[in-house]
KELUM-781946 format. One record per residue: residue in one letter; x negated, y, z of N, C-alpha, C in turn. Coordinates in steps of 0.001 Angstrom, whole numbers, plus 500000, padded with zeros to 6 digits. Example, Ala and Ser with C-alpha at 12.3 -4.5 7.8 and 13.67 -1.06 7.14 Angstrom:
A486810494310507800487700495500507800486800496700507800
S487150497750507080486330498940507140487100500030507870
END
This chain:
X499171498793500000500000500000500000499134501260500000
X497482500996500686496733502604500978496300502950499649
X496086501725498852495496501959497458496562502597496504
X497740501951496617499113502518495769499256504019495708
X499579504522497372499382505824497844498358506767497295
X497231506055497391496139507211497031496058507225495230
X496488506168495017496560506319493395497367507178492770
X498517507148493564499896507655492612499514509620493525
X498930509542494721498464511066495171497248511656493757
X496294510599493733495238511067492602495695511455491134
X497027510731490524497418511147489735498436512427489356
X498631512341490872499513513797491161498596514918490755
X497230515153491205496286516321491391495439516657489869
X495314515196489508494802515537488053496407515625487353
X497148515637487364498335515942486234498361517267487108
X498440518266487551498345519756488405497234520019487696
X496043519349487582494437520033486351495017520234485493
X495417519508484843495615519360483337496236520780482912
X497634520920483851498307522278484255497633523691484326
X497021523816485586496075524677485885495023525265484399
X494756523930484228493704524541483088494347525402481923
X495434525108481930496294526143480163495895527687480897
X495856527823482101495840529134482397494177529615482179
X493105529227482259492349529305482081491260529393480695
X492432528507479730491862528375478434492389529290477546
X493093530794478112493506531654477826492662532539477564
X491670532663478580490288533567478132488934532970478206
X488720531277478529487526530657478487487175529653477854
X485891529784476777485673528633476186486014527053477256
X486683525818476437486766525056477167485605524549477560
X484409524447477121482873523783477448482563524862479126
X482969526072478697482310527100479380483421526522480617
X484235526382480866485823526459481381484825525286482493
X484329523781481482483931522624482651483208523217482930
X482093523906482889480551524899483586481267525854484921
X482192525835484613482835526370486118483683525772487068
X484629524716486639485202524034487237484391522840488053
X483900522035487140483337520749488080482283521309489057
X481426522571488729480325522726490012481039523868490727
X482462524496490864482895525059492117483330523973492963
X483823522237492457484259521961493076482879521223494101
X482182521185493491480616520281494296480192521447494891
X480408522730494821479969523808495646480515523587497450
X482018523279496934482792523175498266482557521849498470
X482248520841497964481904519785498668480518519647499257
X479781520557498615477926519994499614478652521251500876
X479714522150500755479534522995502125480396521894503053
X480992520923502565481874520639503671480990519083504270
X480071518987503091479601517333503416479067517167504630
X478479518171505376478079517853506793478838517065507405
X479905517887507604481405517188508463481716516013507606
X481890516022506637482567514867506235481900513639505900
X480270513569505908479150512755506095478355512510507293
X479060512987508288478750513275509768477965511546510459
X476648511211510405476732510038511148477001508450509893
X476860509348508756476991508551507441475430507716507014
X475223506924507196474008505979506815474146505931505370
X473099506683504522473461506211503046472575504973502358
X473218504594501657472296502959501299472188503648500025
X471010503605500248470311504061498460470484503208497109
X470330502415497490470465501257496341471916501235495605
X473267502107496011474477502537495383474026503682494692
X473189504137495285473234506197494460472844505728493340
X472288505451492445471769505272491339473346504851490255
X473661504150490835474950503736490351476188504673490003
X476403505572491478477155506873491382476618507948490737
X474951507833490621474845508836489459474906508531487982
X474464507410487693475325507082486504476692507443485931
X477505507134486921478791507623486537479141508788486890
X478223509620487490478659511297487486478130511873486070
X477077511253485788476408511936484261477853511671482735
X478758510672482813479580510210482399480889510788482251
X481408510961484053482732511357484050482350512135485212
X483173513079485537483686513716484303483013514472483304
X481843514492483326480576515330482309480792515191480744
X480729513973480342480574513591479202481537513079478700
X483111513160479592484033512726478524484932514131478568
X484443515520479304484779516897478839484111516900477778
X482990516445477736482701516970476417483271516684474858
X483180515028475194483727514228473947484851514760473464
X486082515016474482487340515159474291487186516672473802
X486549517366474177486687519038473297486127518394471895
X484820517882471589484488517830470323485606517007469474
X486364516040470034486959515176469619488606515900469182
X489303516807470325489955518319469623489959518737468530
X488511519150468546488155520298467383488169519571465932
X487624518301466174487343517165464960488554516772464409
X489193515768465395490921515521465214491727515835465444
X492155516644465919493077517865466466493633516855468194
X494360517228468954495052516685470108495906515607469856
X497123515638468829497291514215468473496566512622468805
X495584512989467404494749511684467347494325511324468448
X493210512528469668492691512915471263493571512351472003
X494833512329471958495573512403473318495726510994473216
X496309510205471965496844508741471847495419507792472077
X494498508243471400493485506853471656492592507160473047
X493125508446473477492299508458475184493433507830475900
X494521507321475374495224506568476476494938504822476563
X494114504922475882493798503493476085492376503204477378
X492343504297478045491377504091478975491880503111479901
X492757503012480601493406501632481785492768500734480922
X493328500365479896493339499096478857491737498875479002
X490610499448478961489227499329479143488986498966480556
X489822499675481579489356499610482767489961498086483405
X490864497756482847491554496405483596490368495341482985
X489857495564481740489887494418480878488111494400481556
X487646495452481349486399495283482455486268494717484005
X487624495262484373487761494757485888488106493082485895
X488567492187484795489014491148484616487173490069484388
X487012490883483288485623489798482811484242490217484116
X484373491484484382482859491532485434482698491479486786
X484612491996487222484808491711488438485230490919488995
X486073489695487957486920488458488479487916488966489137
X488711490128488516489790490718489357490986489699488520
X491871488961489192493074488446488769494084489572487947
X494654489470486807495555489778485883496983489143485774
X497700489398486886499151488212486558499894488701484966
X500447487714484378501610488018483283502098489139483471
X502633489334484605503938490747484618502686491751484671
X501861492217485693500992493194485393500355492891484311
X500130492788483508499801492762481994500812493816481220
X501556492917481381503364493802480568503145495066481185
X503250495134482184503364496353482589502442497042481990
X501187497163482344500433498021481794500502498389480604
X500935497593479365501314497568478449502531498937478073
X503483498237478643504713498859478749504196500673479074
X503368500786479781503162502162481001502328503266480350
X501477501998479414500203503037478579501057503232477272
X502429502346476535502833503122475458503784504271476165
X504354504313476916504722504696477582504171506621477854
X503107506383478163501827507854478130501866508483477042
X501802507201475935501005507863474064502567508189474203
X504055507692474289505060508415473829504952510310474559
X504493510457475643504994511036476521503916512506476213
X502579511629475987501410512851475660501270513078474250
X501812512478473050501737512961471469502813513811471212
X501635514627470581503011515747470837502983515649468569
X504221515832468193504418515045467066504769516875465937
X504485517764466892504787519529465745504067520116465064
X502892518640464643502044518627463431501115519825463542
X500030518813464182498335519356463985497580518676463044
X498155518460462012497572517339461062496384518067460267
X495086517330460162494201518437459660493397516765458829
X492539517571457643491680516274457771490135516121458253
X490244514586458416489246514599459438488571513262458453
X486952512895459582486647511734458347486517510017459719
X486659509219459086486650508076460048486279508228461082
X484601508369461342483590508278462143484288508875462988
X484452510097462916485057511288463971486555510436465045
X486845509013464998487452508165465709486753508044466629
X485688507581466452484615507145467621484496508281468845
X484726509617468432484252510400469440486058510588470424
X486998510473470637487963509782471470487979508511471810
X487240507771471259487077506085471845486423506100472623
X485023506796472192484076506696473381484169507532474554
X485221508365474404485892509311475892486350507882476379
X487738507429475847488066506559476672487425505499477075
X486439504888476465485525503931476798485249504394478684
X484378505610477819483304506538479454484155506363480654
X485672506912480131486759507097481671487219505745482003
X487378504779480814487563503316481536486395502752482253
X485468502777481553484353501962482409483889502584483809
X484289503773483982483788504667485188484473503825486721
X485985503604486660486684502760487643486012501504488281
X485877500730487402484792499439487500483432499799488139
X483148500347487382481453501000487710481357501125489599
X482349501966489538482405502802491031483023501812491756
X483432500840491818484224499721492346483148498870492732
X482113498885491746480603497941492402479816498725492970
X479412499969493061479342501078493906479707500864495280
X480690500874495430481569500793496732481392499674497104
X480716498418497086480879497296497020479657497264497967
X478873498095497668477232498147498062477330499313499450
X477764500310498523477824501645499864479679502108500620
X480458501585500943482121501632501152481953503063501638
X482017504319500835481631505346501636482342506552500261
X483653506580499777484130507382498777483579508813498797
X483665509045499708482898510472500257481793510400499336
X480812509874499842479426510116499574479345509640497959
X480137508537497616480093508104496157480140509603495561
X481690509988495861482101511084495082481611512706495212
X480347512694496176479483513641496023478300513208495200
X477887512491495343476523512028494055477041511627492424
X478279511550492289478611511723491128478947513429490305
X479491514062491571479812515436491139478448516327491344
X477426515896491933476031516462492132475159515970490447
X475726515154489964474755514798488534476039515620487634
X477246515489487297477944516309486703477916517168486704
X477545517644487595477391519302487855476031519775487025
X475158519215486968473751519687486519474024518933484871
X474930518094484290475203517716483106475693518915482375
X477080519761482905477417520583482222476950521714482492
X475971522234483404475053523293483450474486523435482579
X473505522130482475472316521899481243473180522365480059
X474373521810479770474916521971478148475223523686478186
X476107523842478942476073525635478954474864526514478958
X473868525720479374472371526621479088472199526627477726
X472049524910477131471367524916475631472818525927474668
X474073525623474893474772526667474327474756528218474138
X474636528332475430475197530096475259473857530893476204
X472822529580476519471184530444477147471390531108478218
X472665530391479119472378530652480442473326529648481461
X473183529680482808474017528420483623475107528608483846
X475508530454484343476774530786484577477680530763483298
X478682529881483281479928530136482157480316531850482072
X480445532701481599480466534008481151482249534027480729
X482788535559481051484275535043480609484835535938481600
X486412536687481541486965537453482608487104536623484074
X486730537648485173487329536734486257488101536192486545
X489431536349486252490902535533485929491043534558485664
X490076533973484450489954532814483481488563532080484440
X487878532938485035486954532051485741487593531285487018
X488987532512487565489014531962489492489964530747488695
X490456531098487060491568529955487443490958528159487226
X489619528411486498489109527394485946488291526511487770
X487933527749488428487260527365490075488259526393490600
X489654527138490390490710526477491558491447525049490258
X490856524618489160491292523939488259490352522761489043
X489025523376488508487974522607489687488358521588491112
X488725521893492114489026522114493014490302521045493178
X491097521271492132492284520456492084491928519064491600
X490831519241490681490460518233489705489742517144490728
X488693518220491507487919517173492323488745516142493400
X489681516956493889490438516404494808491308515089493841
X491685515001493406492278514376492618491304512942492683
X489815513086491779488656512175491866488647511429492272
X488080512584494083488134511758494915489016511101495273
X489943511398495010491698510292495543491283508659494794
X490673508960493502490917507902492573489175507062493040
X488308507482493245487391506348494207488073506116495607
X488466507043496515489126506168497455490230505290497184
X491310505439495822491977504295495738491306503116495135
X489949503137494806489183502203494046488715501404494890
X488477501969495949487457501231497272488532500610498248
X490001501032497670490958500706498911491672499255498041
X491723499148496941492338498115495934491967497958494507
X492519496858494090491808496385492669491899497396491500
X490991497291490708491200498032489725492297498224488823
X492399496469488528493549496110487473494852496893488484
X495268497078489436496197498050490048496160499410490147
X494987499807490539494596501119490822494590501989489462
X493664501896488227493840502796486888495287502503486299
X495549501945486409496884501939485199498051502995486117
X498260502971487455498757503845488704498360505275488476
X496809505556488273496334506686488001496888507367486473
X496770506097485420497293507098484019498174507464483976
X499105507312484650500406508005484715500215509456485060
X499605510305485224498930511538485551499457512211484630
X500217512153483158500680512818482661502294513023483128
X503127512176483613504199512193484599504543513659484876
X502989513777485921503088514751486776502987516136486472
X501570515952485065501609516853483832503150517333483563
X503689516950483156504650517116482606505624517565483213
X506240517457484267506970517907485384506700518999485649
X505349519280486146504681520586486626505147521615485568
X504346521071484379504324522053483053505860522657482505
X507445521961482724508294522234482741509063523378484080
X508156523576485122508489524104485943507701525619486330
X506178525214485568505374526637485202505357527440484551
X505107526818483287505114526894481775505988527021481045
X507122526197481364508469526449480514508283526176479138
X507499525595478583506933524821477721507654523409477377
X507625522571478178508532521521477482510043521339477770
X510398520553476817511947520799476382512312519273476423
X513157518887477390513514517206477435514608516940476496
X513591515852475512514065515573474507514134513635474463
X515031513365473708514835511560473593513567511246473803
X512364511626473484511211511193473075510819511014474033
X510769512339475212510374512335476240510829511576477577
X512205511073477332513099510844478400512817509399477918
X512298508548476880511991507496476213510541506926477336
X509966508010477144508338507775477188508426507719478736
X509391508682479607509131508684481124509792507586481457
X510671506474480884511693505550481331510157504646480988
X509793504336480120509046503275479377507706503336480802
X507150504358480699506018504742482175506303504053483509
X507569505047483945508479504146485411508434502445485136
X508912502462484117509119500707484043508099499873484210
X506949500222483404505731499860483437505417499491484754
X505067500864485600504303500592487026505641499730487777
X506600499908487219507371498796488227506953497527488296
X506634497171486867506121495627486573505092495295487308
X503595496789487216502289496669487654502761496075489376
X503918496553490065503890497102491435504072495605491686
X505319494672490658505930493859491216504562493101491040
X503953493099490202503646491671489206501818491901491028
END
């Protein structure tokens, strides 16, 4: 049940990012946008880590592991997914990054020996078409693009599936979400620094303050969120825990009808949120 909780809380906070950020990408490059978000949120986490690492023994032999997957996610699949935007427009982006669960179960099945019943199968199934109905938005961004340029949304979702697993053997070594999820946001942080240097020849993202406090507190939401999703990693199986988390557009979506005034409930949508619910029902029962 602590893993359920913290999953379906983690997907609450990143579907509130997703949100947050439209306000921000109003006046800030999105590259520039992660150069401010992911290191305000590691700002407030090395001030709070005293307290919250208080008496914490760290086993070294995990860090290597959590920095791996901080150089990854969220570092390198902000990036993919902007280049992957610009290349294929959001369409193509949004549908084949929903196949990240689908990476993360199927990894958690062959490396972790995590059990897969029939019904959680379906479900997940059911939950991730479910997303692509809910996140394609169909008012034609059609542009052309050339094959290859597939690969750069696969390999987002690859990065964000394999990251769950990853951090699951992590935790396995050091049981300490805290500390995981500061040595991952301590290498992310210096990932999208570095890229905002070689870009624009300096560390600070540049941009009105408005578009900066909103991208800080995007940050902030985002991290919290994270961390929800290694503590639901360390609290229960994977094959349960990511497919719980993709539902994050749910919450997207809700929010964004209540901020934004932006979406308009239509069959498609009322299709895609029935098809989602159903899904994790299966995941919950099965």
């Amino acid at each position: 049940m602590t893993a359920i909780l913290l999953a379906f809380a983690s997907a609450a906070f990143l579907g509130a990012g997703a949100v947050l950020t439209q306000f921000g990408l109003r006046t800030i490059h999105p590259l520039s946008g992660a150069a401010l978000s992911i290191p305000s949120f590691t700002l407030v986490f090395i001030l709070l880590s005293p307290f919250l690492l208080s008496g914490e023994t760290i086993v070294w032999r995990a860090v290597p592991i959590f920095a791996a997957v901080g150089l990854a996610f969220p570092a390198a699949v902000t990036l993919l997914s902007f280049v992957s935007n610009r290349s294929l427009g959001p369409v193509v982006t949004s549908a084949l990054g929903n196949l990240a669960p689908l990476f993360s179960v199927a990894l958690a099945v062959i490396v972790l020996h995590e059990p897969l019943r029939p019904v959680q199968a379906a479900g997940l199934v059911v939950a991730v078409g479910g997303v692509f109905i809910i996140t394609v938005n169909r008012t034609g961004n059609a542009r052309d693009w050339r094959t290859w340029a597939l690969l750069l949304p696969l390999a987002a979702a690859l990065l964000r599936g394999i990251a769950p697993p990853v951090i699951k053997v992590g935790l396995e070594i050091w049981p300490n979400p805290i500390g995981a999820g500061l040595t991952g946001y301590l290498f992310s942080t210096l990932t999208v620094l570095t890229l905002e240097r070689i870009r624009n020849g300096h560390f600070i993202a540049q941009g009105p303050n408005t578009g900066r406090l909103w991208f800080a507190l995007t940050g902030i939401v985002n991290g919290i969120g994270t961390l929800l999703l290694y503590a639901a990693i360390g609290a229960g199986p994977v094959t349960l825990v990511t497919p719980l988390i993709a539902t994050y557009p749910l919450f997207t979506v809700g929010l964004s009808a209540l901020v934004l005034s932006n979406v308009r409930i239509t069959l498609r949508l009322a299709l895609g949120v029935a098809m989602t619910v159903a899904g994790v029902a299966l995941i919950l029962a099965g």
